[in-house]
LOZA-225355 format. One line per field, with one value per residue: chain; x, z, y of N, C-alpha, C in turn. Coordinates in Angstrom, 3 decimals. Layout:
chain [A,...]
n_east [X,...]
n_up [Z,...]
n_north [Y,...]
ca_east [X,...]
ca_up [Z,...]
ca_north [Y,...]
c_east [X,...]
c_up [Z,...]
c_north [Y,...]
% end
This chain:
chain [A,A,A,A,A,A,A,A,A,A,A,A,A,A,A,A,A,A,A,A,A,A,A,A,A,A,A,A,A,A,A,A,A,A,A,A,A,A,A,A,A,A,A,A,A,A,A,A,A,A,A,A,A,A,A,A,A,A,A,A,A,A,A,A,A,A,A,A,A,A,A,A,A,A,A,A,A,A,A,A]
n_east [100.973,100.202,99.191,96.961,96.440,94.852,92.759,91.366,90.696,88.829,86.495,84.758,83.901,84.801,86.498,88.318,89.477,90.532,92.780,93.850,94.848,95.967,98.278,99.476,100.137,101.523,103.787,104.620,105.533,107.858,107.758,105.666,104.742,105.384,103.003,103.057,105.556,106.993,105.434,106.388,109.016,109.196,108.172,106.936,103.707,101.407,99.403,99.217,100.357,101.367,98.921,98.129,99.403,99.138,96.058,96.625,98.252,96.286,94.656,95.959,95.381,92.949,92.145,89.511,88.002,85.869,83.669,84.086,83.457,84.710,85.811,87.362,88.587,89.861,91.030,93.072,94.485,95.344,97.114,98.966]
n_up [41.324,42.850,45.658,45.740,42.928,43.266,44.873,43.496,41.417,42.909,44.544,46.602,49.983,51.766,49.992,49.614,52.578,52.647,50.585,52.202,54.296,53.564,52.344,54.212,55.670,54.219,53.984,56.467,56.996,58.113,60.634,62.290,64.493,64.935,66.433,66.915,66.851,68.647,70.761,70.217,71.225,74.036,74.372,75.541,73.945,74.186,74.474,77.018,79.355,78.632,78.262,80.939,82.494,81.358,82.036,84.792,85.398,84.616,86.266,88.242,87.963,88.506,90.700,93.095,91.590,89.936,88.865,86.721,82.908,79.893,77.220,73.753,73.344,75.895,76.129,74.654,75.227,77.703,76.876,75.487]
n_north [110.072,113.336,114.289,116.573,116.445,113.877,114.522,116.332,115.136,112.770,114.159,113.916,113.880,111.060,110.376,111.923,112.064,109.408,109.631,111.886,110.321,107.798,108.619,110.036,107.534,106.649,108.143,108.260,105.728,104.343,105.111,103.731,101.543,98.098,96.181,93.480,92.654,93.955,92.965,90.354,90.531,90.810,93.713,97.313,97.635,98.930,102.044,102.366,103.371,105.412,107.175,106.537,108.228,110.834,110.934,111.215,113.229,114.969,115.022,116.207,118.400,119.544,119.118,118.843,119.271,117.832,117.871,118.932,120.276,120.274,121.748,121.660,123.616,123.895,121.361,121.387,123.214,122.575,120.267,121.155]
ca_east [100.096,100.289,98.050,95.689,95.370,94.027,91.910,91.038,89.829,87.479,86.087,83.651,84.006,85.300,87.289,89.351,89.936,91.148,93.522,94.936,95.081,96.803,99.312,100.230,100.716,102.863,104.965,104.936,105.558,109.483,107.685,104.659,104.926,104.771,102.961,103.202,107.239,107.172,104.720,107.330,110.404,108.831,108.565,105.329,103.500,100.179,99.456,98.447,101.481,101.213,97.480,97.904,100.349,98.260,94.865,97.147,97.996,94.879,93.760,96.517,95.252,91.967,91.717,88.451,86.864,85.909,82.795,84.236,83.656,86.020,85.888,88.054,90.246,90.625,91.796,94.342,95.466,96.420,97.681,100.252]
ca_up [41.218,43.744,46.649,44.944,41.593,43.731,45.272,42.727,40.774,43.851,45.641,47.703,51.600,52.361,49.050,50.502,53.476,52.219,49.598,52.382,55.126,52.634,51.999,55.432,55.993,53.208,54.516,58.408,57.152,58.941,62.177,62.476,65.530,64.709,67.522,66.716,66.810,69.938,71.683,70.752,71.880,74.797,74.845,75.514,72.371,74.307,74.967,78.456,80.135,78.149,78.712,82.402,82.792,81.159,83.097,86.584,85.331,84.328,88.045,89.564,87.823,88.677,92.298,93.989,89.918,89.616,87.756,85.762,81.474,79.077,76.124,73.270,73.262,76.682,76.242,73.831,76.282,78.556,76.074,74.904]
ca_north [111.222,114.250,114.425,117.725,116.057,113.361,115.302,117.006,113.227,112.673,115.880,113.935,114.257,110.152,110.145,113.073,111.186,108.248,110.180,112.161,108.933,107.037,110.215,110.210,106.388,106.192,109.623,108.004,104.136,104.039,105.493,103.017,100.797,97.020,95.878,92.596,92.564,94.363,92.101,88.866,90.847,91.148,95.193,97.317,97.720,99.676,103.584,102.434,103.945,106.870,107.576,106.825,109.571,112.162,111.059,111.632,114.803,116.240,114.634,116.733,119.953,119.600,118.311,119.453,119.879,116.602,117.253,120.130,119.862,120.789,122.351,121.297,124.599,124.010,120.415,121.912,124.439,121.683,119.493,121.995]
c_east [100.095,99.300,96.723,95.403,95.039,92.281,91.293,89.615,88.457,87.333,85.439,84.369,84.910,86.527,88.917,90.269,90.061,92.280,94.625,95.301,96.216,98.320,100.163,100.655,101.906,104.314,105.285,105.306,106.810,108.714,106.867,105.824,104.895,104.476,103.217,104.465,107.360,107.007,106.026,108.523,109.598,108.646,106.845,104.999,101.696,100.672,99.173,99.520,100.969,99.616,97.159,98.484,99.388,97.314,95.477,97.275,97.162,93.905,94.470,95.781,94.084,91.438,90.517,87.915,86.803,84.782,82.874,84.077,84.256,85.745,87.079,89.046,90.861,91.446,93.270,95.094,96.053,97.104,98.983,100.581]
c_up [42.555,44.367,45.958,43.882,42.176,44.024,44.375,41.517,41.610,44.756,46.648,48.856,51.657,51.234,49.389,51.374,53.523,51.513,50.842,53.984,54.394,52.589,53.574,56.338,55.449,53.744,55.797,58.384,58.273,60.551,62.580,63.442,65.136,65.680,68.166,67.412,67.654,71.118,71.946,71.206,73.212,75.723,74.670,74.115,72.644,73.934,76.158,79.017,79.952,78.733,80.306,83.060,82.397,81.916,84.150,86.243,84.907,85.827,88.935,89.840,88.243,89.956,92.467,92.725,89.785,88.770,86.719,83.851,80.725,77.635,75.106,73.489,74.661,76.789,75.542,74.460,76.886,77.940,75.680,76.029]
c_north [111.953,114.497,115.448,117.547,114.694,113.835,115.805,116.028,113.193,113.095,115.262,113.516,112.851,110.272,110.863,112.779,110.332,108.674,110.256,110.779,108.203,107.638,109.405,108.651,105.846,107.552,109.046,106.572,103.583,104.111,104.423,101.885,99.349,96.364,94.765,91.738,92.970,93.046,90.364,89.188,91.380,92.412,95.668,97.690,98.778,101.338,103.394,103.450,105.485,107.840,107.363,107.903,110.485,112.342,111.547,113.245,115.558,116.282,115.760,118.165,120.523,118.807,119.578,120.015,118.756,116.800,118.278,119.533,120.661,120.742,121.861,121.963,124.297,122.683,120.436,122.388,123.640,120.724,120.088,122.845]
% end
């Protein structure tokens, strides 16, 4: 059955988001990480790396704004 006659079955708000969650686990299954299988081949299996890189660079952009707050669009802006 096709994602909108899902949807369509059960309108309410979590139902929705489970339908399309589901959707998109089953469309992304090849990509999914097994962290598991990583961890015993002894490869990284975090986001630490990843998420330490971004924090440095949002540190670089913002030296001497340390107590600056950020707006979503603007977290976008720097994101992209």
């Amino acid at each position: 059955m096709g994602l909108k006659k899902q949807i369509k079955l059960y309108p309410d708000k979590a139902s929705t988001k489970l339908i399309k969650f589901t959707a998109y686990i089953r469309n992304n299954i090849e990509k999914i990480v097994d962290g598991n299988d990583r961890k015993e081949k002894g490869l990284p299996f975090t986001s630490n790396l990843a998420e330490s890189i971004v924090k440095s660079l949002i540190n670089q952009r913002c030296k001497g704004h340390q107590h600056m707050r950020w707006s979503r669009k603007d977290l976008i802006t720097i994101y992209n």
